[in-house]
N, C-alpha and C positions, 0 to 999 in steps of 0.2 A: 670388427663392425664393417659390415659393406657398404659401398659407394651410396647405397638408393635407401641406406638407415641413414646414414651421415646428411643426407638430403631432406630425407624427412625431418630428423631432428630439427636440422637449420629453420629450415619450414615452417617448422611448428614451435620451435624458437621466435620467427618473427611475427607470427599469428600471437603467439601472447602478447609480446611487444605491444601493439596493435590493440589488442585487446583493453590494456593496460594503462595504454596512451588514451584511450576512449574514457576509463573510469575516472583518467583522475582528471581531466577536462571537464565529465558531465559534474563531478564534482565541485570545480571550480568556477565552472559558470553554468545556469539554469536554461539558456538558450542554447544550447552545445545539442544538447540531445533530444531533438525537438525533429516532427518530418519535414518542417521546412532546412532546416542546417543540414539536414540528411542528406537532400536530393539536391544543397547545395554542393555538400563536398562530394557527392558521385559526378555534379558534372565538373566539378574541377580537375577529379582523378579523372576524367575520360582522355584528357590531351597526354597522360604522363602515364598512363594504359596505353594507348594505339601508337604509341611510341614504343612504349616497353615491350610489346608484345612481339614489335620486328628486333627490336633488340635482342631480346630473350632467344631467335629465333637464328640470330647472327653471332650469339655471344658462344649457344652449345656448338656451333661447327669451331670455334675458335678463335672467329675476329673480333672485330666492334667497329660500330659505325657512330662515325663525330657528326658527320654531316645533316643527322634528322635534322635538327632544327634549322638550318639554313634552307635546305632542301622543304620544310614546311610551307617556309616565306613564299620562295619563287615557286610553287606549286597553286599558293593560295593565290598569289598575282595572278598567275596563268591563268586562275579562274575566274576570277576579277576582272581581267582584260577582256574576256571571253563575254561574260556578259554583260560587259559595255560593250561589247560590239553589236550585239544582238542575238547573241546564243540566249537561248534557253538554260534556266537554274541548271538541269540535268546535263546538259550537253558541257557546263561551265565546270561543272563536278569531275566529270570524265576528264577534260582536258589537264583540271590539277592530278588528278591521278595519274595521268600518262605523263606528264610530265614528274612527278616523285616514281614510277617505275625506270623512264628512261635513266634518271638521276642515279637510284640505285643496279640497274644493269652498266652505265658507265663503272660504278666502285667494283661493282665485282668481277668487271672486266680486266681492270688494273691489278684487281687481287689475284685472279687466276690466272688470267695469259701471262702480264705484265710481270707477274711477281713479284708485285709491292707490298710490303708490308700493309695490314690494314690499316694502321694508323696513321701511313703517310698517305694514302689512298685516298679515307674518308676526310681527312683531312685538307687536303687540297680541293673536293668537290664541298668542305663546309665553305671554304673563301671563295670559291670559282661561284656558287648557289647565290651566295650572300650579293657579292658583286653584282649577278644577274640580276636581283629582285632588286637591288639598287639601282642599278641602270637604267631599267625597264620602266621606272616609275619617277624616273628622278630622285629620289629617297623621299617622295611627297604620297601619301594612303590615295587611295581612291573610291571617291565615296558614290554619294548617285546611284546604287546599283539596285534600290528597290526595296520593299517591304519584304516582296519573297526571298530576297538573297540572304533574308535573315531567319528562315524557316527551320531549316536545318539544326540550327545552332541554338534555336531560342523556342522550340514547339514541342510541344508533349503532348504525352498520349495518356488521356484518362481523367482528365483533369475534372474537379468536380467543384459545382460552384454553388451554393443557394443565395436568393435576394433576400436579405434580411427588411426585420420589421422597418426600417432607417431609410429602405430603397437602393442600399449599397450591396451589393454582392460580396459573400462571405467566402470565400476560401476551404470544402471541405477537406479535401484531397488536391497539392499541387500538380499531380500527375508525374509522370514520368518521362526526363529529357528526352527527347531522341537520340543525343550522343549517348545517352547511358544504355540503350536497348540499343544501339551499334556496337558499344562496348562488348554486353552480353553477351551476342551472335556473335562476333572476330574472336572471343575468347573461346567459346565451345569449335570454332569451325575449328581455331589453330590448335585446340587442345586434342579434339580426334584426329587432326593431320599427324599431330607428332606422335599420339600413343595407338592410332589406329590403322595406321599406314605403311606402306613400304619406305615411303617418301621419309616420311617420319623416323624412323629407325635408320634410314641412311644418315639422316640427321644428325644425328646422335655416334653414329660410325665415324664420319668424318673426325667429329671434335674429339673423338677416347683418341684415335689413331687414324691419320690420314693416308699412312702408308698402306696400314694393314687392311682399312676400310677400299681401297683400292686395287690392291691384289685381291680382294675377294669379289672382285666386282662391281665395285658400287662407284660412280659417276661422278669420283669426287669435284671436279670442275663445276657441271650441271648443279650438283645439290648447294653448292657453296654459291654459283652465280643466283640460285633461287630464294637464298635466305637475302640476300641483298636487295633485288629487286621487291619481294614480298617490304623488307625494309623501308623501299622509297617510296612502294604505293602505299602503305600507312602511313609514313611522312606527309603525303600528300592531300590523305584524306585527313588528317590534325589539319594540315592549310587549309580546306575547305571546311571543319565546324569550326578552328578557330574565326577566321575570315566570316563566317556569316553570323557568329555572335556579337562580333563587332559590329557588321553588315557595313566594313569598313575594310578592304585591303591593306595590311600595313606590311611593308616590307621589311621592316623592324623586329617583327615579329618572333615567337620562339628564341632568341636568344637564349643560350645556356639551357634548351631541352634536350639537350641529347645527355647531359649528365643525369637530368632525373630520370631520362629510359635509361640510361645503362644503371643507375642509380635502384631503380623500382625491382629491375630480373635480380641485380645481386642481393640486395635485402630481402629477396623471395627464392634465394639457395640457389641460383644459376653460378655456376663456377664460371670464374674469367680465364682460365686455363682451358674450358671445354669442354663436352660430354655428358655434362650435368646441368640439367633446367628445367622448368616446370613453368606451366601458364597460369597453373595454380597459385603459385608462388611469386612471381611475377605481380599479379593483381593485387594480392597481400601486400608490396611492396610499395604498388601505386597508391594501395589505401592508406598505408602508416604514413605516406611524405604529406598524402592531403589531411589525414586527422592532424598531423601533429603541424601543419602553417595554419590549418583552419585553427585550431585550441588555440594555437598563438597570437592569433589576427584578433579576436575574441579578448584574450588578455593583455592585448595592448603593448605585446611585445613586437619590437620595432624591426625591419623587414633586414637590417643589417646583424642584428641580432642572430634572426631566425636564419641566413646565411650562413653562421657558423654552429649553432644547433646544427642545422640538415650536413654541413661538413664533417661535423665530427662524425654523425652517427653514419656516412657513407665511409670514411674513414674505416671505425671499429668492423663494420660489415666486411669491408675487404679485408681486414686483418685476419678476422674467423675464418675465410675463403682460403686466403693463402697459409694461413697454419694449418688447415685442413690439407691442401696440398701437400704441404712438406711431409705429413705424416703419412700421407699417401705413396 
């Protein structure tokens, strides 16, 4: 069996999953399977998607990156600060984004010149991120920032309403987040980078063989500094829809998301070894962590509980990874 069967299988192993997790949920509770719980749990998977996706992207060349979710916080502050200053919403977005590129062009700097390991790398810019957003703010949110700094995070597109005989407006259609139609578009652009690119097949070169992707020409340095940075400006732009659904900077923020992106690429067939990953797969991965805390939030299971649910089954995922490995 070859690598891109053993992938699909995985795949389509956790697309049942998924699947599965859905029946026995709408089973168990009536409201599960409803369009409003729908386009609830799409905008919950949107933060654990645009994570996952730089992940996914960092995981096939061979590394992995700890630091998203620190790197979310101080990106979202960055943009926070910005417009309390008096920038403008858009100009407040850009600056958390250059500051989550800067963030990950630092890791991949340490990773390629330096030659650090990547988990001491990312690891050191999760504490170095964390500290900034802490400093930066005192460890106190910053609110004030306006109706529109919540636009992002809380506006949809299509929304349809009628006034009922009562005079209260009825809800036909909740529309669609804007984080989930940002989703959509970062999932198609990254999914024809990797499968319809040059860029994209170095990609992939790097994480089979670094060596061998090298001697044949390909830019190992550049394509590995670019999965990083891609990395930290999706970091950044999670800090700016987190940050405006709040319409609250919390420097607090993201804590322990960097395990549900590495967490979403491997339950969606990204090998942590390298070479192997899909954006496809990926999203699959973001949807089973959001169906199965949404099922459980629903049945009243308690969030230390759901802790060790979502442990295990990252667990067993990477065990199928690395047993796949070895047979490889």
């Amino acid at each position: 069996m070859t690598e891109k069967q053993k992938e699909f299988l995985q795949k389509f192993g956790a697309l049942v999953s998924l699947l599965a997790l859905i029946a026995v949920f709408s089973s168990m509770s009536s409201a599960f399977l409803t369009m409003g719980n729908g386009m609830s749990v799409a905008l919950q998977v949107t933060s654990i998607a645009f994570l996952g996706l730089g992940a996914t992207a960092v995981i096939i060349t061979g590394g992995i990156d700890l630091s998203v979710g620190s790197v979310l916080a101080l990106a979202g502050v960055a943009n926070a600060m910005a417009v309390k200053a008096g920038a403008s919403i858009e100009v407040g977005i850009l600056v958390g984004l250059i500051v989550g590129g800067i963030c990950g062009a630092i890791n991949g700097l340490f990773v390629t010149l330096v030659k650090l390991p990547p988990f001491i790398a990312t690891l050191g810019m999760m504490l170095v991120a964390r500290g900034l957003a802490l400093r930066l703010t005192d460890a106190q949110p910053i609110s004030g920032l306006g109706a529109a700094f919540g636009t992002l995070g809380n506006g949809t597109l299509g929304r349809i309403e009628r006034i009922g005989d009562d005079g209260f407006p009825n809800v036909i259609f909740p529309g669609i987040p804007y984080p989930v139609i940002i989703m959509i578009v970062l999932a198609i652009a990254l999914w024809l980078v990797l499968s319809r690119t040059r860029l994209g097949r170095h990609i992939y070169a790097v994480g089979s063989n670094a060596e061998a992707a090298r001697l044949s020409g390909v830019k190992v340095r550049a394509v590995t500094l670019f999965t990083y940075v891609l990395s930290g400006v999706l970091a950044g732009l999670t800090g700016a829809v987190l940050m405006s659904r709040l319409v609250t900077a919390q420097p607090n923020e993201g804590v322990m998301y960097e395990l549900d992106a590495i967490a979403s690429a491997v339950i969606g067939g990204t090998s942590l070894s390298g070479g192997i990953g899909s954006v496809s797969g990926t999203l699959i991965g973001a949807f089973t962590i959001g169906v199965l805390r949404n099922g459980l939030n629903m049945l009243g299971v308690s969030s230390f509980t759901q802790q060790i649910i979502i442990g295990l089954v990252i667990l067993l995922t990477v065990c199928i990874d690395q047993l796949r490995n070895r047979k490889k």
